[in-house]
N, CA, C and O atoms as a CHARMM CRD file, in Angstrom:
* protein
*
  372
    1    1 UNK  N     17.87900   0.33000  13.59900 PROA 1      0.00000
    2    1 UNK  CA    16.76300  -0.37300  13.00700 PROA 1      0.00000
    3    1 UNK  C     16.95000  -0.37600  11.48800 PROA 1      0.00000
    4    1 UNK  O     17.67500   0.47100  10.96600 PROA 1      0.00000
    5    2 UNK  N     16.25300  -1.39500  10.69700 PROA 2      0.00000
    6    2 UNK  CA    16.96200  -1.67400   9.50600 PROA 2      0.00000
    7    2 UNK  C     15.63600  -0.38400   8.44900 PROA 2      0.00000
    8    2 UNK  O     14.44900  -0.16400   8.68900 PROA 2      0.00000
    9    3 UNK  N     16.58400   0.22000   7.26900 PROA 3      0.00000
   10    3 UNK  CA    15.95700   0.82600   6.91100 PROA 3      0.00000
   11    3 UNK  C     15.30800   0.39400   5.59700 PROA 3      0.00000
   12    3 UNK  O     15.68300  -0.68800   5.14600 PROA 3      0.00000
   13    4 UNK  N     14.29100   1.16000   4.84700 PROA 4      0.00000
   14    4 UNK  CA    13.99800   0.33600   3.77700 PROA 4      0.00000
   15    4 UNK  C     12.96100   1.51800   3.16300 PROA 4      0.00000
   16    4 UNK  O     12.24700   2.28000   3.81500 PROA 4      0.00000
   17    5 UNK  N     13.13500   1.40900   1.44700 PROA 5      0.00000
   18    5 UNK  CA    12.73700   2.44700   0.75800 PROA 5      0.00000
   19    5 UNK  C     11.46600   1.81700  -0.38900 PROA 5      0.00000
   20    5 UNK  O     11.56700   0.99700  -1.30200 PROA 5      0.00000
   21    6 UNK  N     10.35200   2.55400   0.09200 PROA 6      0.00000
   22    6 UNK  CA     9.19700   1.83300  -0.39000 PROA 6      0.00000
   23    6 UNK  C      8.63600   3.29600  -1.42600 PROA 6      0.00000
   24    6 UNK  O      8.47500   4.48700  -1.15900 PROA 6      0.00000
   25    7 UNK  N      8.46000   2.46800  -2.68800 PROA 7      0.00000
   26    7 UNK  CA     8.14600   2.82700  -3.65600 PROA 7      0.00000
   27    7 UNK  C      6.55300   3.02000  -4.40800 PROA 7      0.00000
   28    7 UNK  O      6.23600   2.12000  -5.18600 PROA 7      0.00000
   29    8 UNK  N      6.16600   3.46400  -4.32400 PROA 8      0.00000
   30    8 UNK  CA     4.14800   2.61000  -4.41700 PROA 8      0.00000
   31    8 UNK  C      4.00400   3.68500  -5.57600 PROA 8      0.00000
   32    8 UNK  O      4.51900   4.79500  -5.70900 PROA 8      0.00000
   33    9 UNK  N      2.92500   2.80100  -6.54500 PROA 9      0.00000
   34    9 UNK  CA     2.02300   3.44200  -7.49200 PROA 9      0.00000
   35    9 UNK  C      0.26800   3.57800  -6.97400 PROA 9      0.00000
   36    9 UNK  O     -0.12600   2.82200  -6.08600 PROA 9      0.00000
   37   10 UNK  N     -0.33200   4.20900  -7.37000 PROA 10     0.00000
   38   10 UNK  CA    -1.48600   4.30100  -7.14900 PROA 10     0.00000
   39   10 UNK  C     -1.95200   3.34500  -7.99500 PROA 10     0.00000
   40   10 UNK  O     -1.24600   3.05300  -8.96100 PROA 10     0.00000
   41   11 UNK  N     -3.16900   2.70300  -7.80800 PROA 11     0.00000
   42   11 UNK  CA    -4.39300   2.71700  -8.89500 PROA 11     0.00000
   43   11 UNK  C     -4.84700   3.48100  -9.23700 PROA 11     0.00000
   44   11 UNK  O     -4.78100   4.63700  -8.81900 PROA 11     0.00000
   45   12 UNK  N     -5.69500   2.89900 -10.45600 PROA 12     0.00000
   46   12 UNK  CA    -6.94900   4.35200 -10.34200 PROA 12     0.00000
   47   12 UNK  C     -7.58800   4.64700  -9.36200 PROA 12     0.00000
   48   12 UNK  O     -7.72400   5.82400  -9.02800 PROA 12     0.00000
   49   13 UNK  N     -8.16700   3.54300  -8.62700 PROA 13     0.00000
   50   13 UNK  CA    -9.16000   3.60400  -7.14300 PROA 13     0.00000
   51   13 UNK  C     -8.14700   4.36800  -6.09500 PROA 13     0.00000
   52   13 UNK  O     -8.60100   5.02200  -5.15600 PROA 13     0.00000
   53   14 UNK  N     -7.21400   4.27700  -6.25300 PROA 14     0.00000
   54   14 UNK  CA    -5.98000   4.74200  -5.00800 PROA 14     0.00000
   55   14 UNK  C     -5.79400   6.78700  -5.25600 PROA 14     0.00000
   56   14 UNK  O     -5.63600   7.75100  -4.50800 PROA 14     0.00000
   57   15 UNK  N     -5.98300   6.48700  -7.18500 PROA 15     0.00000
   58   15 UNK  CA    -5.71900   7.90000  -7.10300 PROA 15     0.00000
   59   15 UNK  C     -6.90400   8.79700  -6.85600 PROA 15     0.00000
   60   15 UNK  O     -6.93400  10.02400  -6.76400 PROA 15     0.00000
   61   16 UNK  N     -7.89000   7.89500  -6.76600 PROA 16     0.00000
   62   16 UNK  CA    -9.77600   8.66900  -6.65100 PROA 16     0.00000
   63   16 UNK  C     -9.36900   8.90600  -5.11400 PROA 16     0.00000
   64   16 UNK  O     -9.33700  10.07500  -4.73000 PROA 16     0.00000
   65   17 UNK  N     -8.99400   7.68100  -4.03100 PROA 17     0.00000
   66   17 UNK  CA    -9.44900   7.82300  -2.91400 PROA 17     0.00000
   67   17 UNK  C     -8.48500   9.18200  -2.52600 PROA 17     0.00000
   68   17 UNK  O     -9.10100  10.04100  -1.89400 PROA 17     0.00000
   69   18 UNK  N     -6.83400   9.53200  -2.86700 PROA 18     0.00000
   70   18 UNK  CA    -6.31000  10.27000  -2.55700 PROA 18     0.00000
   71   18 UNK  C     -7.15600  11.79200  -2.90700 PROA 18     0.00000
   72   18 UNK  O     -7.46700  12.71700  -2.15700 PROA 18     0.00000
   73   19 UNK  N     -7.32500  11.62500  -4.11200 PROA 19     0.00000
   74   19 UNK  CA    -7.96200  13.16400  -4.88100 PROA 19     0.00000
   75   19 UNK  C     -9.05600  13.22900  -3.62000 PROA 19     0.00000
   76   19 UNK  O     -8.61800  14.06800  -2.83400 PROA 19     0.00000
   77   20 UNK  N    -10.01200  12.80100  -3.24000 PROA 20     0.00000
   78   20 UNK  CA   -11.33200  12.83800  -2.66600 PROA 20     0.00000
   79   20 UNK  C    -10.48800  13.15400  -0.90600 PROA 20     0.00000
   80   20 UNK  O    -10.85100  14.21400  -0.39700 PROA 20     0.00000
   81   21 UNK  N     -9.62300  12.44300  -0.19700 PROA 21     0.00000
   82   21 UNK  CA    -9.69000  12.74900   0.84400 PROA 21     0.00000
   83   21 UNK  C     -7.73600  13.29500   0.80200 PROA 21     0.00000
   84   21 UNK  O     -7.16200  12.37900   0.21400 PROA 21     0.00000
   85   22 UNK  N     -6.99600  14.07400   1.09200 PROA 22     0.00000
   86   22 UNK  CA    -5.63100  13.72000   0.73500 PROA 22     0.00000
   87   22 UNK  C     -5.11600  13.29100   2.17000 PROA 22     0.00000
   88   22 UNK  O     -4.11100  12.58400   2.08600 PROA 22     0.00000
   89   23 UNK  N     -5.55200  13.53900   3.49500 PROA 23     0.00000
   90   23 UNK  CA    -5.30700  13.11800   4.73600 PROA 23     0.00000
   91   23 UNK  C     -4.93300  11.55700   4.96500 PROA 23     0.00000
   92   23 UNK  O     -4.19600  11.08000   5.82800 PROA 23     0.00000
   93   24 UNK  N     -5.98600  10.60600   3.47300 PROA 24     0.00000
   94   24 UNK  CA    -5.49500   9.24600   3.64900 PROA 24     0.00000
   95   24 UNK  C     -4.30400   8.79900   3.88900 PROA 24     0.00000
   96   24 UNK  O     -4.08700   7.82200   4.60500 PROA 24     0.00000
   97   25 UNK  N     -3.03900   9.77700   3.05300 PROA 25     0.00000
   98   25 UNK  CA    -2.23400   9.29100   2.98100 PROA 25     0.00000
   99   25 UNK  C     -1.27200   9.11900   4.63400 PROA 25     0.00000
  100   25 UNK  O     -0.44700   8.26300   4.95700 PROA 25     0.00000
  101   26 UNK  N     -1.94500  10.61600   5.60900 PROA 26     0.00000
  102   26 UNK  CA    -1.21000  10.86500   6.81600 PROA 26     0.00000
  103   26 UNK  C     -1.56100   9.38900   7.58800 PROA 26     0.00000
  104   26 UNK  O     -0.87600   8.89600   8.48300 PROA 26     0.00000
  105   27 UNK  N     -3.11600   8.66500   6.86700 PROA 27     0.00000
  106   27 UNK  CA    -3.71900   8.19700   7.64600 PROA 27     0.00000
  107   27 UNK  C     -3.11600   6.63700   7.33900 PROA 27     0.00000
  108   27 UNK  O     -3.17600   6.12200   8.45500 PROA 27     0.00000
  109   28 UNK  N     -2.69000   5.84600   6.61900 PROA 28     0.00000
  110   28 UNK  CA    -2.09200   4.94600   5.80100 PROA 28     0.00000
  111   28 UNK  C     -0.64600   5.35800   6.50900 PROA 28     0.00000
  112   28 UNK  O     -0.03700   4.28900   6.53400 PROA 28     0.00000
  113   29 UNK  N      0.12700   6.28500   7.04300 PROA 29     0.00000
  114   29 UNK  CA     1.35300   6.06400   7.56000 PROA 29     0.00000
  115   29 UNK  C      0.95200   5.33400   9.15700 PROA 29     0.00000
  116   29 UNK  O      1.58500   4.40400   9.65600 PROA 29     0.00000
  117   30 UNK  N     -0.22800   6.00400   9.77000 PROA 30     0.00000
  118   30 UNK  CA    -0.42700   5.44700  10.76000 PROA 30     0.00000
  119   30 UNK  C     -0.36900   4.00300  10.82400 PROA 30     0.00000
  120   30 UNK  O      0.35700   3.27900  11.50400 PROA 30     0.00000
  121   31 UNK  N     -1.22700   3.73700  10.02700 PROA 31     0.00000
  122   31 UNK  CA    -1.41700   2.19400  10.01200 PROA 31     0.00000
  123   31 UNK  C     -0.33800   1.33900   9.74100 PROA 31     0.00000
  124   31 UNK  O     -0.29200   0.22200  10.25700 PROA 31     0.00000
  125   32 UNK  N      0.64500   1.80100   8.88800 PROA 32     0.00000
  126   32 UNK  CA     2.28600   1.14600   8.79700 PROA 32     0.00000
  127   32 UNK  C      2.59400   1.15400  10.40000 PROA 32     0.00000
  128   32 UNK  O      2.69300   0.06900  10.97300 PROA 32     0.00000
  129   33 UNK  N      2.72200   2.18900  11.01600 PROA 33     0.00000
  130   33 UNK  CA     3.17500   1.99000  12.37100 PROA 33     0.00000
  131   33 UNK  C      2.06800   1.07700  13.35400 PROA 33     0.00000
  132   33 UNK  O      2.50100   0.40400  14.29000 PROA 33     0.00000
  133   34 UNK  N      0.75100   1.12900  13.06400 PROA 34     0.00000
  134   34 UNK  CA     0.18500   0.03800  13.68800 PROA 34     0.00000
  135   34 UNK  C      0.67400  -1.63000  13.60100 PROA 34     0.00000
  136   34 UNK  O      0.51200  -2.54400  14.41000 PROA 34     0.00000
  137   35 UNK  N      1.48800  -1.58900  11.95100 PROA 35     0.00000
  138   35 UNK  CA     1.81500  -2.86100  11.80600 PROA 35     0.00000
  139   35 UNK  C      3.12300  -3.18800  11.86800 PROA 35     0.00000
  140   35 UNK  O      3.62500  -4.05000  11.14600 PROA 35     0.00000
  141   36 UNK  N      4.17000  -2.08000  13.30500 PROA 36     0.00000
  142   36 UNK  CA     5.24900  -2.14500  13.30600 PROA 36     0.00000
  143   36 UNK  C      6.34800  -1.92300  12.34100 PROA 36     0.00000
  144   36 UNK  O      7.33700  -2.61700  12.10600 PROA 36     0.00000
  145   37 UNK  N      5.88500  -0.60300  11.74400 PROA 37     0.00000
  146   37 UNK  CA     7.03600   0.03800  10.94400 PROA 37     0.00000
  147   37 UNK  C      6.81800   1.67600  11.21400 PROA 37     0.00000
  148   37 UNK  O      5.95500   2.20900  11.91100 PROA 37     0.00000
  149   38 UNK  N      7.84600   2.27400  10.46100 PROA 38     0.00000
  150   38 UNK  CA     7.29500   3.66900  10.80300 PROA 38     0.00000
  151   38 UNK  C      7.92300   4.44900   9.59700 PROA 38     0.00000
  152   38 UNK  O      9.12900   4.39600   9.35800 PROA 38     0.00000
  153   39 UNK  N      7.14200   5.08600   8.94500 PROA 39     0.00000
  154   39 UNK  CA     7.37200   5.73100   8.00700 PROA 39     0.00000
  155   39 UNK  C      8.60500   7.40800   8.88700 PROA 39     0.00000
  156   39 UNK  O      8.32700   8.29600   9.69300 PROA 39     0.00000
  157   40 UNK  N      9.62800   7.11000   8.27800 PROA 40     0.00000
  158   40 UNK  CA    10.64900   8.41800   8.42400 PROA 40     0.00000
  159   40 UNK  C     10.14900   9.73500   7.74100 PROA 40     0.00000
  160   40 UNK  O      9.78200  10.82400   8.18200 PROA 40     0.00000
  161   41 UNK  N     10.28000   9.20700   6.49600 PROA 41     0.00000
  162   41 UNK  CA    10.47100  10.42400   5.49600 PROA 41     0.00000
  163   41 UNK  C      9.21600  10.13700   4.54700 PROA 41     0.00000
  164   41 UNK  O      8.56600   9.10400   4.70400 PROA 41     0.00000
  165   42 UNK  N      8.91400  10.99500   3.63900 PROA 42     0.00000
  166   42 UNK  CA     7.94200  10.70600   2.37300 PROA 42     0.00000
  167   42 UNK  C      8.09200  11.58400   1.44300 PROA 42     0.00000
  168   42 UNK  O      8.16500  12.75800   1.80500 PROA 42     0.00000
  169   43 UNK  N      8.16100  11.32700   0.27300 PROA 43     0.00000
  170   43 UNK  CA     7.78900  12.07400  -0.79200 PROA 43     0.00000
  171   43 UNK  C      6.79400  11.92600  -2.23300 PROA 43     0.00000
  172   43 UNK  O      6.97300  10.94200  -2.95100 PROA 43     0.00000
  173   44 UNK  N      5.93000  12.77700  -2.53600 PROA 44     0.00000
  174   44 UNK  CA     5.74300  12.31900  -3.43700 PROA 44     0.00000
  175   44 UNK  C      6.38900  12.94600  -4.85700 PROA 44     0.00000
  176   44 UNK  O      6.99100  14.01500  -4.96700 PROA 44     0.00000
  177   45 UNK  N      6.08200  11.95200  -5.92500 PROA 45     0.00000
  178   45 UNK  CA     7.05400  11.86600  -7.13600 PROA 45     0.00000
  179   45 UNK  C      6.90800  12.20300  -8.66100 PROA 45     0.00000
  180   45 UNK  O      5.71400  12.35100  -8.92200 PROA 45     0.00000
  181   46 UNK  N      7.35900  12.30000  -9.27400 PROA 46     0.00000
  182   46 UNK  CA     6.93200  12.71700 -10.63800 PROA 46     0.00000
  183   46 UNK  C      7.65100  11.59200 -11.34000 PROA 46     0.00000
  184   46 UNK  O      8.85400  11.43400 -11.13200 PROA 46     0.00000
  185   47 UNK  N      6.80600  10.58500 -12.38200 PROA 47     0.00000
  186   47 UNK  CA     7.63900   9.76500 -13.12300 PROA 47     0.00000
  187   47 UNK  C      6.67800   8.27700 -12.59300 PROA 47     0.00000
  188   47 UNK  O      5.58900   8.06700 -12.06000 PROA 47     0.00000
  189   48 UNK  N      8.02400   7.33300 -13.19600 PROA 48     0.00000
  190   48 UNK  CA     7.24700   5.35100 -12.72900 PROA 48     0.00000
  191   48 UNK  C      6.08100   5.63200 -11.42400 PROA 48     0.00000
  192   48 UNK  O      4.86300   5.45600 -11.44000 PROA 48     0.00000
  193   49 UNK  N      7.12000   6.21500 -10.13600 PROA 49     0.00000
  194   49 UNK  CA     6.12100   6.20200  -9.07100 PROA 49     0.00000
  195   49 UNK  C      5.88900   7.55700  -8.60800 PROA 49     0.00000
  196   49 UNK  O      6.50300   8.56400  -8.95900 PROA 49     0.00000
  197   50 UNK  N      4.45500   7.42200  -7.36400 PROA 50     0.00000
  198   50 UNK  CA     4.07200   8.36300  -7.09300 PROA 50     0.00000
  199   50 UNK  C      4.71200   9.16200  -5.68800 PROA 50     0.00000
  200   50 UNK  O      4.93400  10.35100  -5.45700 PROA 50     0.00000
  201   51 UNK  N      4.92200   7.70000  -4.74400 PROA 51     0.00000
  202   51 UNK  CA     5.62900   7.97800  -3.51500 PROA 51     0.00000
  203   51 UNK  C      6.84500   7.37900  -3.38200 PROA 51     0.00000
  204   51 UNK  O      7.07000   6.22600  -3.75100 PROA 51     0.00000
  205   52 UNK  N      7.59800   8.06500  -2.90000 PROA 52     0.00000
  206   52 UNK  CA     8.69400   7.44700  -2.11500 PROA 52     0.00000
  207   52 UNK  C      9.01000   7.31000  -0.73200 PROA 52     0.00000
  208   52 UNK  O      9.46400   8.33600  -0.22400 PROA 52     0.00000
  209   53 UNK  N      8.90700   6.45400  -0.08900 PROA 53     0.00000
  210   53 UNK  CA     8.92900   6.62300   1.55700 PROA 53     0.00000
  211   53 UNK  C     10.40900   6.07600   1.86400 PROA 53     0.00000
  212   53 UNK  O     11.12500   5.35600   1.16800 PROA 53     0.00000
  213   54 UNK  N     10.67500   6.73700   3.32500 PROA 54     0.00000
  214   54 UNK  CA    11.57400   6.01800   3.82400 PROA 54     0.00000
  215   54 UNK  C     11.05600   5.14900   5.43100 PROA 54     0.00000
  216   54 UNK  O     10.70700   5.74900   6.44700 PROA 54     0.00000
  217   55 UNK  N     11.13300   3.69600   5.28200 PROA 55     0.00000
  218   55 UNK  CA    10.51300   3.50300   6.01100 PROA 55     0.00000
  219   55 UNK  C     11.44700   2.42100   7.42600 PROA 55     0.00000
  220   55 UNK  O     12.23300   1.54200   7.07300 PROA 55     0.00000
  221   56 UNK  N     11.26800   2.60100   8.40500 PROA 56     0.00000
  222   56 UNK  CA    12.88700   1.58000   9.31300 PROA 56     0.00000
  223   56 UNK  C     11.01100   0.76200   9.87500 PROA 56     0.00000
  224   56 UNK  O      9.92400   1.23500  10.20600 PROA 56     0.00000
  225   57 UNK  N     11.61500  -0.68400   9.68500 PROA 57     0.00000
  226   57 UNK  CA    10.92700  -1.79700  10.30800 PROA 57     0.00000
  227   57 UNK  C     11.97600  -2.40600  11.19100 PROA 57     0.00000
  228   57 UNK  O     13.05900  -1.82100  11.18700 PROA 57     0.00000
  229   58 UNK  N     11.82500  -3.78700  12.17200 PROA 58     0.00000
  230   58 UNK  CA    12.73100  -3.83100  12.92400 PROA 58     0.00000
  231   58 UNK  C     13.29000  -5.52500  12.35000 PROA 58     0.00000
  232   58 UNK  O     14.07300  -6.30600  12.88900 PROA 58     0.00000
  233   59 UNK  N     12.58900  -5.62900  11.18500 PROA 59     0.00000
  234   59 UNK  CA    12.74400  -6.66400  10.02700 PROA 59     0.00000
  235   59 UNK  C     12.25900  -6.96200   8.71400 PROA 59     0.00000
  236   59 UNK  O     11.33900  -6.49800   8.04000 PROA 59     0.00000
  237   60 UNK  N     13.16500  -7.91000   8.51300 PROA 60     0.00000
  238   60 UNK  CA    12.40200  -7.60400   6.56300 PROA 60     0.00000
  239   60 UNK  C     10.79600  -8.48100   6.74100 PROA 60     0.00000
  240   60 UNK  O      9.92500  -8.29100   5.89200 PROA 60     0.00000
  241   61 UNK  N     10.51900  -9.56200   8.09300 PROA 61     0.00000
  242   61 UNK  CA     9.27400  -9.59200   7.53200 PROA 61     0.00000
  243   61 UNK  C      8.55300  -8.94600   8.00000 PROA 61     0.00000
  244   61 UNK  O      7.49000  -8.90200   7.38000 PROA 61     0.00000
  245   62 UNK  N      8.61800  -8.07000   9.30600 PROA 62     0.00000
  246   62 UNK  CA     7.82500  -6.87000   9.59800 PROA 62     0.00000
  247   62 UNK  C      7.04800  -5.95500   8.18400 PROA 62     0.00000
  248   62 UNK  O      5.89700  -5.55400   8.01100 PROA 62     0.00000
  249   63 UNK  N      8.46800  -5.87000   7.22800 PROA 63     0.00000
  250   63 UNK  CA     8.24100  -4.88100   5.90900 PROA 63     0.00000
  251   63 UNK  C      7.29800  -5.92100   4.84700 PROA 63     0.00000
  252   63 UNK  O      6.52700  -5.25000   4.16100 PROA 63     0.00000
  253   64 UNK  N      7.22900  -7.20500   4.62400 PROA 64     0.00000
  254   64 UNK  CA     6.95300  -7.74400   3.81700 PROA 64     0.00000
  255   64 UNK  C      5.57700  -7.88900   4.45600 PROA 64     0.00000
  256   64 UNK  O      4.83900  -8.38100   3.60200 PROA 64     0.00000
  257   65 UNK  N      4.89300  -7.66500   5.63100 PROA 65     0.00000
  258   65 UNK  CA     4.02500  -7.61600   6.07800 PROA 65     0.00000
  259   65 UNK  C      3.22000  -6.76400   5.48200 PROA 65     0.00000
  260   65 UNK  O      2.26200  -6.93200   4.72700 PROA 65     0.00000
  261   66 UNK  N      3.84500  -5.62000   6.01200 PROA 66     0.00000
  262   66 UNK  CA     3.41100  -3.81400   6.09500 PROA 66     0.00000
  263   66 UNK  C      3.27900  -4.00000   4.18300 PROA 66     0.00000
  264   66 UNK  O      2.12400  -3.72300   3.85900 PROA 66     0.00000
  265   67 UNK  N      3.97400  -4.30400   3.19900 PROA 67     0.00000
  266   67 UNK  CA     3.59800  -4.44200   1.84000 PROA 67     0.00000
  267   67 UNK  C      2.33000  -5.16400   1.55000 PROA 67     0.00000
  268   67 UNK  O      1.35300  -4.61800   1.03700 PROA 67     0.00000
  269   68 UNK  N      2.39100  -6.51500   1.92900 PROA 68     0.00000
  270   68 UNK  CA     1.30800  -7.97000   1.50100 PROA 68     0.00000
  271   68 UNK  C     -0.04800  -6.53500   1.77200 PROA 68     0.00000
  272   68 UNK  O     -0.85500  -6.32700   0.86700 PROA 68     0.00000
  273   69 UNK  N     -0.10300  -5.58300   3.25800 PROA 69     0.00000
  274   69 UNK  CA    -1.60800  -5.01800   3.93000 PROA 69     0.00000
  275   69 UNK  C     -1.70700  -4.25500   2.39300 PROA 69     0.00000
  276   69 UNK  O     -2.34900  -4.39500   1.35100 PROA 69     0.00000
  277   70 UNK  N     -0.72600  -3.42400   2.90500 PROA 70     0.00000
  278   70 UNK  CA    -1.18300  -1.98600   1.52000 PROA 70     0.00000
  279   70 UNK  C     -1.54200  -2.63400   0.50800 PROA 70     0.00000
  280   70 UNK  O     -2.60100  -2.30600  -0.02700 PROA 70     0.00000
  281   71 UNK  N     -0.76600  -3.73100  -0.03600 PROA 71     0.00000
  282   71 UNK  CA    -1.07100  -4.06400  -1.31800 PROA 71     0.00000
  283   71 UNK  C     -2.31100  -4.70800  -1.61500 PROA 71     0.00000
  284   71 UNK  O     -2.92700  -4.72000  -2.68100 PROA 71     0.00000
  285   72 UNK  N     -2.61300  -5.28700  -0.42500 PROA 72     0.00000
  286   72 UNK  CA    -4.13300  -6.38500  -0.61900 PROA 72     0.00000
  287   72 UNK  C     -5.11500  -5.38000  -0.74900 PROA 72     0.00000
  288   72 UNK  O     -6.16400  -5.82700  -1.21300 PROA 72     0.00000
  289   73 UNK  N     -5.13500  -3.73100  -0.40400 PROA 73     0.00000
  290   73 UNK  CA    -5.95000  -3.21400  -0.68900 PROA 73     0.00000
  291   73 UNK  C     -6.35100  -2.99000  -1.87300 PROA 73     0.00000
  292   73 UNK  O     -7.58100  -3.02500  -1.90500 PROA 73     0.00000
  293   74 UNK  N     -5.82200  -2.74300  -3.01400 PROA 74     0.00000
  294   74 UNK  CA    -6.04500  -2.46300  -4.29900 PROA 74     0.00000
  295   74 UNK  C     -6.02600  -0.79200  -4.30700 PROA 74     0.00000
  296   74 UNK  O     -6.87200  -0.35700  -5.08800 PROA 74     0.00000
  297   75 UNK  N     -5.53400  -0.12400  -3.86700 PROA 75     0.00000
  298   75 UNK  CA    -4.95400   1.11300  -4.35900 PROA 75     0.00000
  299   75 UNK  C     -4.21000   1.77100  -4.35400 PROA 75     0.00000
  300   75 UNK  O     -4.20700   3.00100  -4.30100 PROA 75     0.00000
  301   76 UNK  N     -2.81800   0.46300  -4.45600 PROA 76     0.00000
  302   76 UNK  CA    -1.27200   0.64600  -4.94200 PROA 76     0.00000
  303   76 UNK  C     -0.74300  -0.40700  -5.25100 PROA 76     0.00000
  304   76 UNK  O     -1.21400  -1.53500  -5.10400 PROA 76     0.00000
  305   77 UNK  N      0.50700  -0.04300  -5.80400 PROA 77     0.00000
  306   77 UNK  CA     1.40900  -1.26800  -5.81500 PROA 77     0.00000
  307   77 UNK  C      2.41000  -0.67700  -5.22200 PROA 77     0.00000
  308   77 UNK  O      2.77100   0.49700  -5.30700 PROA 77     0.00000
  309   78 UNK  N      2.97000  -1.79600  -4.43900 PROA 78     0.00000
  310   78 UNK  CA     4.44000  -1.26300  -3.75500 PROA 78     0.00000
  311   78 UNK  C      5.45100  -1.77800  -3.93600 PROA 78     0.00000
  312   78 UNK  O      5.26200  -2.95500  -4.24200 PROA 78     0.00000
  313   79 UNK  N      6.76900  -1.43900  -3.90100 PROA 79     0.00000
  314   79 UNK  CA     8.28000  -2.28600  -4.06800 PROA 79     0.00000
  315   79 UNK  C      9.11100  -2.02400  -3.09100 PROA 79     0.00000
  316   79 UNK  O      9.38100  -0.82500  -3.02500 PROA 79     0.00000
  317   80 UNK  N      9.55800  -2.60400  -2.40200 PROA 80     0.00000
  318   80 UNK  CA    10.46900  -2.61600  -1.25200 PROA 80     0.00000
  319   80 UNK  C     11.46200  -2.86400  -1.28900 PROA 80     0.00000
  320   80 UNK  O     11.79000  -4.04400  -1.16500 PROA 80     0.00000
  321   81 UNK  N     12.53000  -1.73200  -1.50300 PROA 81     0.00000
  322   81 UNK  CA    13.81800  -2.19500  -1.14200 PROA 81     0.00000
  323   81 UNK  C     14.62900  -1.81700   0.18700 PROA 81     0.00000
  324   81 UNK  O     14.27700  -0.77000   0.73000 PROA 81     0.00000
  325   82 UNK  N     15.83300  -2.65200   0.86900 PROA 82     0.00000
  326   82 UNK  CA    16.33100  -3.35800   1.85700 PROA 82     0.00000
  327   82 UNK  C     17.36600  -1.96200   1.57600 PROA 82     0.00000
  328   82 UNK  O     17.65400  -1.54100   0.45600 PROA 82     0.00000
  329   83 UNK  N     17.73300  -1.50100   2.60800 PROA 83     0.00000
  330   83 UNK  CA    18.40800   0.39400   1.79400 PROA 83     0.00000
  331   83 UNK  C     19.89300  -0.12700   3.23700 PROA 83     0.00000
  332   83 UNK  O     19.61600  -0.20400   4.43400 PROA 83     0.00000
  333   84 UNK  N     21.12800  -0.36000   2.74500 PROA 84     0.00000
  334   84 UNK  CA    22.36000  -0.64600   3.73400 PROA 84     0.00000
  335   84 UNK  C     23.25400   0.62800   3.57300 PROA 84     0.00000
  336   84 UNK  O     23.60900   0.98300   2.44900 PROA 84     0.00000
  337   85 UNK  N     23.63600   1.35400   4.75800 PROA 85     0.00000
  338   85 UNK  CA    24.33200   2.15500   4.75700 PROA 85     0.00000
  339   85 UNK  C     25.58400   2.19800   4.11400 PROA 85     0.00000
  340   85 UNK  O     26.44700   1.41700   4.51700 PROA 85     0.00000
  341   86 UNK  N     25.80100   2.84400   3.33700 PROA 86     0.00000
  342   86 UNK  CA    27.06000   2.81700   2.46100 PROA 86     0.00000
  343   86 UNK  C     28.50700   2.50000   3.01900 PROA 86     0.00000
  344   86 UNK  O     29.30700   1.86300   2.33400 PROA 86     0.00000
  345   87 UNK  N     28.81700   2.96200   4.27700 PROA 87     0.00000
  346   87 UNK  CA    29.68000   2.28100   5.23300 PROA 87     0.00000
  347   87 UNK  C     29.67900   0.81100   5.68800 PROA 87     0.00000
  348   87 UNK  O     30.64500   0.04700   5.67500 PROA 87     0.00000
  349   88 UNK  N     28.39700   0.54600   6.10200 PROA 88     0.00000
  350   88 UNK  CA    27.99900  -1.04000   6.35200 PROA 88     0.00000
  351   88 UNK  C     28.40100  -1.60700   4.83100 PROA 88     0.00000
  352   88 UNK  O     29.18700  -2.53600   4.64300 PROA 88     0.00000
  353   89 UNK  N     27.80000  -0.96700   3.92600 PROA 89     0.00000
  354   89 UNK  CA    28.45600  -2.05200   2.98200 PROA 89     0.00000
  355   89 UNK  C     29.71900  -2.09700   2.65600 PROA 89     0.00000
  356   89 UNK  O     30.08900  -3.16000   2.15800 PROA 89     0.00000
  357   90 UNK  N     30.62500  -1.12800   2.80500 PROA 90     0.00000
  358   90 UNK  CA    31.84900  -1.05900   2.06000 PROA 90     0.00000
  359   90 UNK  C     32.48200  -2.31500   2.82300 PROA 90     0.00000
  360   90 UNK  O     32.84300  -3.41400   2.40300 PROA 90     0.00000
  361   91 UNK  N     32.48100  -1.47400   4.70400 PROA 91     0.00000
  362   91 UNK  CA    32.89300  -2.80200   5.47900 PROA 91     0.00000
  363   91 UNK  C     32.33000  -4.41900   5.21900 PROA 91     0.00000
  364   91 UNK  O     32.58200  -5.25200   6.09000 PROA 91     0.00000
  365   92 UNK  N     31.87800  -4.65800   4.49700 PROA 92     0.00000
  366   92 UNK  CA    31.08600  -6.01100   4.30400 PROA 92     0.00000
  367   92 UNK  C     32.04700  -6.43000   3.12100 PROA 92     0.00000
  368   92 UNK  O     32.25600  -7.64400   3.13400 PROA 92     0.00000
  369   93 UNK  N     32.76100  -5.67500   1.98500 PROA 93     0.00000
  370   93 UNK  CA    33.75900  -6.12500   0.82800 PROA 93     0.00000
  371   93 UNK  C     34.88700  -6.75800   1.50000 PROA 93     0.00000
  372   93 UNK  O     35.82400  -7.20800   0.84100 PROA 93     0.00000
């Protein structure tokens, strides 16, 4: 399944709702997998962003989906990048 590394900032409203409940965030992975993706890995970050996820959808518009939701909420911004195994790519030169 194709993998892909999502980057998100909070808002301010994003960083109130986290401070106030921090479970949102377990609860916001769910919902990626409600919308056919599934969060692997997570971290959060020190610096530009706050999280880093690793996330496998079973396409890029599955992922561009799972971005347009989070983002229409207003308490993040996200960036999605398309993450190719370093082997897959070499073989691709």
């Amino acid at each position: 399944m194709p993998t892909f590394i999502m980057l998100s900032t909070l808002t301010p409203e994003g960083v109130q709702t986290v401070k106030n409940n921090p479970q949102r965030i377990r609860e916001v992975n769910t919902e990626v997998e409600q919308l056919g993706a599934s969060v692997k890995q997570q971290w959060a970050v020190l610096g530009r962003f706050d999280f880093v996820s690793i996330v496998e959808a079973p396409d890029d518009s599955t992922m561009a989906r799972v971005s347009l939701e989070l983002g229409s909420r207003g308490t993040g911004h996200f960036e999605s990048l398309s993450a190719i195994p370093i082997d897959d790519f070499i073989a691709s030169l």
